[in-house]
N, C-alpha and C positions, 0 to 999 in steps of 0.2 A: 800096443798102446804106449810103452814104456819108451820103445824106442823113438817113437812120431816125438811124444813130449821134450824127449832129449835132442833130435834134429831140429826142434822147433826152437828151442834153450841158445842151443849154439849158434843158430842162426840168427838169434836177436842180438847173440854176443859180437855175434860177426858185423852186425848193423852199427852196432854202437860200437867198435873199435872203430869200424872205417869213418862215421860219422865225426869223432872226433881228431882222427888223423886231419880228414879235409880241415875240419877249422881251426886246429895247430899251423899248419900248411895255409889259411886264407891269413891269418893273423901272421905270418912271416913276411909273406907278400902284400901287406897290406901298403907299405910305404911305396913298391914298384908300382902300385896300381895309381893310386894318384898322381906319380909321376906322369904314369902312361898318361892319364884322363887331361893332364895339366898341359903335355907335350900337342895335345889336339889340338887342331884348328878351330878358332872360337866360333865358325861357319856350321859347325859341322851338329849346334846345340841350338842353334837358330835358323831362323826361316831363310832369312834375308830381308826381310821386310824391316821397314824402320820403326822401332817401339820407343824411341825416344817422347819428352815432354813436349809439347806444342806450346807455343808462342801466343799472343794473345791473336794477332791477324796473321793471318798463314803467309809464308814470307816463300819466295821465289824456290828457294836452296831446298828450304823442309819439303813443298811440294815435290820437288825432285826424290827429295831421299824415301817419299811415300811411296814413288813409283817406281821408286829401282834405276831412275835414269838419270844422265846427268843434266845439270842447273841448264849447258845451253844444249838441248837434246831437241833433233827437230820434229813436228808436229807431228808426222807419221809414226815414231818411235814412242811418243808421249800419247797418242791415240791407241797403240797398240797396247802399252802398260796398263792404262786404264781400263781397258776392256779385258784384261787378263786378269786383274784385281778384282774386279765385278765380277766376270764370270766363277773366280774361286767364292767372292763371297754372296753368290746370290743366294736369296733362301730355296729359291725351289730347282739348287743344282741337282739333290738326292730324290728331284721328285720323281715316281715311275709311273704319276699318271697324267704330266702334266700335256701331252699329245690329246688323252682323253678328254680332258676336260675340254680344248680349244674344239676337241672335235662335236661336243656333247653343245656348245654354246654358240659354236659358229654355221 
């Protein structure tokens, strides 16, 4: 019993030495890290989607930047983005019963 107590002792000792090496060691490297995070590609924290403020009347360019395409992008391309925007934002993308139902109504 003596000895379980005393491997159990040192082993919490063992916990809390390495516990606070790591965050000596997170705290040294603290300044590399935000370097790292800083050096990132600002792509790499966003969609790509455009989150900017809207206009009062949606103007040619913003349309564009909604869809991911450019201002003079032809129809086919501007039909595709759209359908690819809708399809991420429908609501019933995660649905698993929506076969069921057309099938239960139609």
């Amino acid at each position: 019993m003596a000895s379980t107590m005393v491997a159990l002792g040192l082993t919490i000792a063992a916990a809390g030495f390495a516990g606070r090496y790591v965050l000596q060691t997170m705290k040294h490297m603290e300044p590399q890290v935000k370097q790292a995070i800083r050096s990132l590609p600002k792509c790499a924290f966003t969609s790509g989607y455009y989150r900017g403020g809207f206009e009062p009347k949606m103007t040619k360019r913003e349309a564009a930047l909604i869809l991911g395409v450019s201002p003079t992008a032809n129809k086919g391309k501007i039909r595709d983005a759209h359908r690819r925007i809708m399809l991420l934002n429908h609501p019933d993308k995660d649905c698993i019963y929506r076969n069921t139902y057309e099938d239960l109504l139609m």
